[in-house]
C-alpha positions in Angstrom: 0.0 0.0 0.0 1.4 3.8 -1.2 0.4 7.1 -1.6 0.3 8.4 -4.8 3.4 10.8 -6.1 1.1 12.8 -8.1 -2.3 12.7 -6.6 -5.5 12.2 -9.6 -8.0 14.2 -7.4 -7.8 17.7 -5.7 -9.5 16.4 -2.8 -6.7 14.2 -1.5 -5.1 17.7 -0.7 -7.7 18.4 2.3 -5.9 18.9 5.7 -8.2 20.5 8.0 -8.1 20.7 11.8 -9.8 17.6 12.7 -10.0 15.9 9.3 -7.2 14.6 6.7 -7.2 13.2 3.9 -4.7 10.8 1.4 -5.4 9.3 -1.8 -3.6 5.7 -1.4 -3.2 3.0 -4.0 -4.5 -0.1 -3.2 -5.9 -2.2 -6.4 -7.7 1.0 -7.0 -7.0 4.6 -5.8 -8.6 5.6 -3.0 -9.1 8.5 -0.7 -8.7 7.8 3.0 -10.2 9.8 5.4 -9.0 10.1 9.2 -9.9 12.5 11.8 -8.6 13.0 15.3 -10.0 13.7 18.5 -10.7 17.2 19.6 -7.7 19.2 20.7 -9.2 20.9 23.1 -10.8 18.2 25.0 -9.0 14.9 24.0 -12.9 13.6 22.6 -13.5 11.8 19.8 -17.0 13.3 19.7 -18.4 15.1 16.7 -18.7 18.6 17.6 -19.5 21.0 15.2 -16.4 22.1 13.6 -15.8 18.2 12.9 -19.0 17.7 11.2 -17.9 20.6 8.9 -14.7 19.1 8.0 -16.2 16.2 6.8 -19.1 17.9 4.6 -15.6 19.5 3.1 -15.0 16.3 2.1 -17.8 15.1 0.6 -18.3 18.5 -1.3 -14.8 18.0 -2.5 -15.6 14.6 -3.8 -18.7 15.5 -5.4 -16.9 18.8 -7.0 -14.4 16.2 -8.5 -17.0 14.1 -10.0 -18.6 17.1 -11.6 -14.9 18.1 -13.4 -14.7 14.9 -16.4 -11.7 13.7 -14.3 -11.5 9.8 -13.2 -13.3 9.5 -10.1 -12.1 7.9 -6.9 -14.4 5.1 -6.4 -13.8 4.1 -2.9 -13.6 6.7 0.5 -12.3 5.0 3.8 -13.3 6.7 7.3 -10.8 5.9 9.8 -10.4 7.5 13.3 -7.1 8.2 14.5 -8.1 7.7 18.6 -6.7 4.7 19.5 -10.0 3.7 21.5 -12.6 5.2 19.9 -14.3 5.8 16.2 -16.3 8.5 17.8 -17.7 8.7 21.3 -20.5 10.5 19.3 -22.6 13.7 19.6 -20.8 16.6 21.5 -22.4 16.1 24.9 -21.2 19.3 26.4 -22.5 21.9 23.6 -26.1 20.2 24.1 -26.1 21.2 27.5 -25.0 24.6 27.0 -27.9 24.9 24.6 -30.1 23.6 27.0 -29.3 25.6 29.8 -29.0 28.6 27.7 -32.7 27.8 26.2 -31.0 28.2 22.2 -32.9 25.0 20.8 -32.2 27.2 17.3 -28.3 26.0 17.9 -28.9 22.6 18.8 -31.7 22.7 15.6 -28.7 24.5 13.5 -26.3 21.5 14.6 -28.5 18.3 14.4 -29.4 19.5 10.7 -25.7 19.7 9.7 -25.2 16.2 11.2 -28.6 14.7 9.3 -26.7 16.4 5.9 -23.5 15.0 6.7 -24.8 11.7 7.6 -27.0 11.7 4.3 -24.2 12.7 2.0 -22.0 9.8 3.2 -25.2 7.3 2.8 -27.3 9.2 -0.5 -24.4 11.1 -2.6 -22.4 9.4 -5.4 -23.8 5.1 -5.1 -23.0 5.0 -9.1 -19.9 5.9 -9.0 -18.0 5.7 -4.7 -17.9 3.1 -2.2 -17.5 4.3 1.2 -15.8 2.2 3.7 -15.9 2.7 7.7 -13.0 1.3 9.3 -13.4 0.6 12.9 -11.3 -0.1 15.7 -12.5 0.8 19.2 -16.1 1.5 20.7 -18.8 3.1 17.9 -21.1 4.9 20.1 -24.1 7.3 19.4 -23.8 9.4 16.2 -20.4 7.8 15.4 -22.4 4.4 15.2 -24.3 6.2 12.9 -21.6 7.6 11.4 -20.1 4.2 10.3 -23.6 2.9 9.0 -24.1 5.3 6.7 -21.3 4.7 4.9 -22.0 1.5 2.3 -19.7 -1.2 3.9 -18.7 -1.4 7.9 -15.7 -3.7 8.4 -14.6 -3.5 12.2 -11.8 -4.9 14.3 -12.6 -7.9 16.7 -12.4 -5.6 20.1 -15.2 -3.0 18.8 -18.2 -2.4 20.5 -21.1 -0.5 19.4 -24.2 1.2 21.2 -26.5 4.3 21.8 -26.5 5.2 25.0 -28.6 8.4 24.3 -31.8 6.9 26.4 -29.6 7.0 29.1 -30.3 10.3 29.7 -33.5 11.2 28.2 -32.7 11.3 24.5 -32.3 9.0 21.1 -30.5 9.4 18.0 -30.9 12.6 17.0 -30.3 11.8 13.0 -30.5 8.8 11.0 -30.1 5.8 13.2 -33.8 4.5 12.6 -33.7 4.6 8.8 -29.8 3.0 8.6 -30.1 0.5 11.2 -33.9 -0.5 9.9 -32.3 -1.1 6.3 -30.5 -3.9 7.9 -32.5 -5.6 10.5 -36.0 -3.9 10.5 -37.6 -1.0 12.5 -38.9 -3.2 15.5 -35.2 -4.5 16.1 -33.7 -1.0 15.2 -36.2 0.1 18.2 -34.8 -1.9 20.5 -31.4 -1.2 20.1 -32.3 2.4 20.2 -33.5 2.6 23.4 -32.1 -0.5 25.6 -28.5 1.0 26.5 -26.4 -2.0 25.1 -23.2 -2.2 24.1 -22.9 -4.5 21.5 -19.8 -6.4 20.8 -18.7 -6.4 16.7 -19.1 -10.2 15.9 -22.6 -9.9 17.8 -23.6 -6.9 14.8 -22.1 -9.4 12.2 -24.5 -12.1 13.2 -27.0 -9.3 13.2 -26.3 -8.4 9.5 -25.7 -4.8 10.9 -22.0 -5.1 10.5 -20.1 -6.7 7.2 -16.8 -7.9 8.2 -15.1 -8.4 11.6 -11.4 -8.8 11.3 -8.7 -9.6 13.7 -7.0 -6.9 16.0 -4.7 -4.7 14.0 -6.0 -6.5 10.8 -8.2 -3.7 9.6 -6.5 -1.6 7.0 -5.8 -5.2 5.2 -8.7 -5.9 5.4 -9.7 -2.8 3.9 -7.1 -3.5 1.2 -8.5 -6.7 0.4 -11.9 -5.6 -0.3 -10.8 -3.1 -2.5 -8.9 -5.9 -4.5 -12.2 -7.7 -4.5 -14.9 -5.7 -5.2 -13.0 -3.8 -7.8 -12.4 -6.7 -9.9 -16.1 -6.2 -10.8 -16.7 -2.8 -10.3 -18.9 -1.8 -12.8 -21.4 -4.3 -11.8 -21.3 -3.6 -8.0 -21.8 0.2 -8.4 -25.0 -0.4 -10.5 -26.3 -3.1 -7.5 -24.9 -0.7 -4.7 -27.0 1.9 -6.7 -30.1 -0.1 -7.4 -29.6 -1.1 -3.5 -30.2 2.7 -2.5 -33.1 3.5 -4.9 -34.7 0.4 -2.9 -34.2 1.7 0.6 -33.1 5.4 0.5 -32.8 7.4 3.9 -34.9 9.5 3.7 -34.0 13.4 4.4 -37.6 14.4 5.3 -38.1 12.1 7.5 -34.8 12.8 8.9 -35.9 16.5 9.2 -38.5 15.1 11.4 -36.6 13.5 13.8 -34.5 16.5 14.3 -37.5 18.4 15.6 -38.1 15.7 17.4 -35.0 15.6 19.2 -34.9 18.7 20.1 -38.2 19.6 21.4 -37.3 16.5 23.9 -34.2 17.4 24.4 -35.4 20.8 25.5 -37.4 19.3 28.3 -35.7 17.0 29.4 -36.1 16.9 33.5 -33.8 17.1 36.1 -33.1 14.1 36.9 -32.2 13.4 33.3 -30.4 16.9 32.7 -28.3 14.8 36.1 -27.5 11.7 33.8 -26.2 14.3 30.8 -23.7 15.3 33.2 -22.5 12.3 34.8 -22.2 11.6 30.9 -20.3 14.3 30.7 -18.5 13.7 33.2 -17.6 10.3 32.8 -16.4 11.5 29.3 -13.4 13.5 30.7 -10.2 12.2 29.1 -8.5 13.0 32.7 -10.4 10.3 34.1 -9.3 6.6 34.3 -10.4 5.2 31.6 -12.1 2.3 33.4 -14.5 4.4 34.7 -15.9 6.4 31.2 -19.0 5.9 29.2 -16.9 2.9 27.2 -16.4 1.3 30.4 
């Protein structure tokens, strides 16, 4: 596996704050994506900023497609926290919001995550395959995050949950309509709302996750699907594309749920307002690790 000398895409050129990108050749090209936790709080939470870098990203690709230039077909997310994809939503903004009585914020910020979340899973199925690459715990929006991209491979010691019940909430995007593609909207409820942390090879029996490698194993295993579904590309772009007319997300209903979310989220009572900060809490990166949210 190498980088390219002379990049074929402008995109592999995006270094942001959070967020870089490479183009690396594999059997094909393809533009890997990593992004690091927060420097100011050590979280590998999707704060606002974050979600930004990414929609870069995905404007970026779908500027190159619009060029005639050869398109990258294949975008790997990665997360460069050595325990976590993502720990999820930023918990600390949505209390400040809440205390500060600015649903219009947390409204402003749940809609940039439903457009993120629906680029990844709705832009570009004829011509990109995107790839999430996990390797620690998947929790909240970054469990969304990695099943809205087309294929989920994940390391043996991942684990995978939404703890938003916990404290008065639920997935504020598109968890319903990714996780009911796989395994059907009763299921999807449950998992939704009974605080478990799933362990990856129990989501593979489950259908919600495709491959489960060994520990360390991932980015061959990414590698090797690349050799393998590119060897029949043509064909797999039209089923992956056929796949998504059948069982689109759907942004409306997505729109929905974000007033949903927040007109709950703005009442949440005190006792539950207690759990968000124990939650937030918990999420300190000065505490032991044994006693966080993954724990």
């Amino acid at each position: 596996m190498t980088l390219l000398n002379t990049p074929p895409t402008t995109i592999a050129r995006f270094d942001h704050k959070r967020v870089s990108t490479q183009v690396r050749e594999l059997a094909m090209p393809v533009l890997w994506t990593n992004f690091a936790p927060d420097p100011n709080t050590g979280l590998q939470n999707f704060t606002a900023d974050l979600v930004d870098e990414f929609q870069n990203v995905i404007d970026g690709l779908r500027s190159e497609a619009c060029t005639g230039k050869p398109p990258l077909h294949y975008a790997i997310v990665q997360s460069r926290h050595p325990e976590y994809f993502s720990v999820g939503g930023d918990l600390h903004f949505f209390r400040e919001c809440i205390q500060a009585r600015q649903a219009e914020r947390l409204y402003a910020y749940s809609m940039r995550c439903l457009n993120l979340l629906h680029g990844w899973s709705a832009q570009m199925k004829e011509t990109l395959t995107s790839i999430s690459l996990v390797q620690g715990r998947a929790l909240g929006g970054g469990f969304e995050m990695a099943l809205s991209t087309d294929y989920l491979i994940a390391e043996e010691q991942s684990t995978f949950g939404f703890p938003e019940i916990m404290f008065g909430l639920f997935p504020c995007t598109g968890a319903m309509s990714l996780l009911s593609d796989r395994i059907g909207a009763r299921q999807a409820e449950r998992m939704m709302t009974n605080k478990k942390i799933y362990k990856a090879a129990e989501l593979l029996d489950m259908g919600l996750i495709d491959q489960v490698c060994g520990r360390g194993e991932g980015e061959l295993a990414v590698e090797q699907f690349v050799a393998i579904h590119s060897s029949r590309l043509k064909a797999r772009l039209k089923v992956q594309a056929s796949r998504y007319r059948h069982t689109p997300l759907n942004h409306d209903e997505g729109v929905r749920i974000v007033q949903d979310w927040v007109e709950t989220a703005m009442s949440l009572t005190p006792d539950e307002l207690r759990s968000l900060d124990m939650l937030i809490m918990m999420q300190r990166p000065d505490r032991d690790s044994g006693a966080r949210l993954a724990s």
